[in-house]
C-alpha positions as CSV (number, residue, x, y, z in Angstrom):
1,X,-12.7,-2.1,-8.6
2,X,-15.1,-3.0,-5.8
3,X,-16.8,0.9,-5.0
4,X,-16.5,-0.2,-1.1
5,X,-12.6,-0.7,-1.8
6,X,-12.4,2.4,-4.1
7,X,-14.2,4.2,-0.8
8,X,-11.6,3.4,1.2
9,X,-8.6,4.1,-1.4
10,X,-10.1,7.3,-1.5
11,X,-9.0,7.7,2.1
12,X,-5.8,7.6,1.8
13,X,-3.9,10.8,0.2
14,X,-1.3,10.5,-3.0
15,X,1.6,11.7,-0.3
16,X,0.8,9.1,2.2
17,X,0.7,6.6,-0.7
18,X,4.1,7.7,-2.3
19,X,5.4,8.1,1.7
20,X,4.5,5.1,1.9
21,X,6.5,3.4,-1.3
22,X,9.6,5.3,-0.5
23,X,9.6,4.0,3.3
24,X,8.9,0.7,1.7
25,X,11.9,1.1,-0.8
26,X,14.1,1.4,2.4
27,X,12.8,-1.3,4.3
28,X,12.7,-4.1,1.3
29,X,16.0,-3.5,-0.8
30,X,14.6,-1.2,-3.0
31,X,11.5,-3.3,-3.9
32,X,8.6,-1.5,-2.6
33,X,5.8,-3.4,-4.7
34,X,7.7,-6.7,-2.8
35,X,7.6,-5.5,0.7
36,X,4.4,-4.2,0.5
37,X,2.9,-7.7,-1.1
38,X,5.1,-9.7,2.0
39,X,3.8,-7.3,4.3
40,X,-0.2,-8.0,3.3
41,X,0.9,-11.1,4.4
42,X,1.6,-10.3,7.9
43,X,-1.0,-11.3,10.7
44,X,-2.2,-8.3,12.7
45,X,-2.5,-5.6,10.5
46,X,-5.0,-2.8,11.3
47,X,-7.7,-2.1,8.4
48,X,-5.5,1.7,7.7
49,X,-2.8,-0.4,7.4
50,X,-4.3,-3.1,4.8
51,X,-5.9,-0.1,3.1
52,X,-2.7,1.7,2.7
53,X,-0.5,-1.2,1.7
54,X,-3.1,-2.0,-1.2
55,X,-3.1,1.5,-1.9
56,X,0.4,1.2,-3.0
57,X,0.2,-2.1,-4.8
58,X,-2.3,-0.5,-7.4
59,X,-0.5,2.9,-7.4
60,X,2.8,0.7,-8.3
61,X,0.9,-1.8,-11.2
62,X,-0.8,0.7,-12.2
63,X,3.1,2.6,-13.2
């Protein structure tokens, strides 16, 4: 992993990550590693946002 992107990772706390999944979970049928790779997609997002959607993506590839 890039250590710029591990940096900002490191940001970002296991319970707002796993917050995170479950809220995704909710708003994507279930499919949190699908909502948060749609929602990457969105234009707009702010850099804690980006951070913390990619955030979950690993956490839930890595499972």
């Amino acid at each position: 992993m890039n250590p710029l992107r591990w940096f900002s990772f490191s940001q970002i706390s296991e319970a707002e990550i796993r917050a995170e999944i479950w809220r995704l979970g909710g708003r994507h049928q279930g499919e949190p590693l699908t909502g948060a790779l749609e929602e990457l997609k969105a234009p707009g997002l702010t850099r804690q946002r980006t951070d913390l959607l990619r955030a979950v993506v690993e956490q839930l590839r890595a499972a």
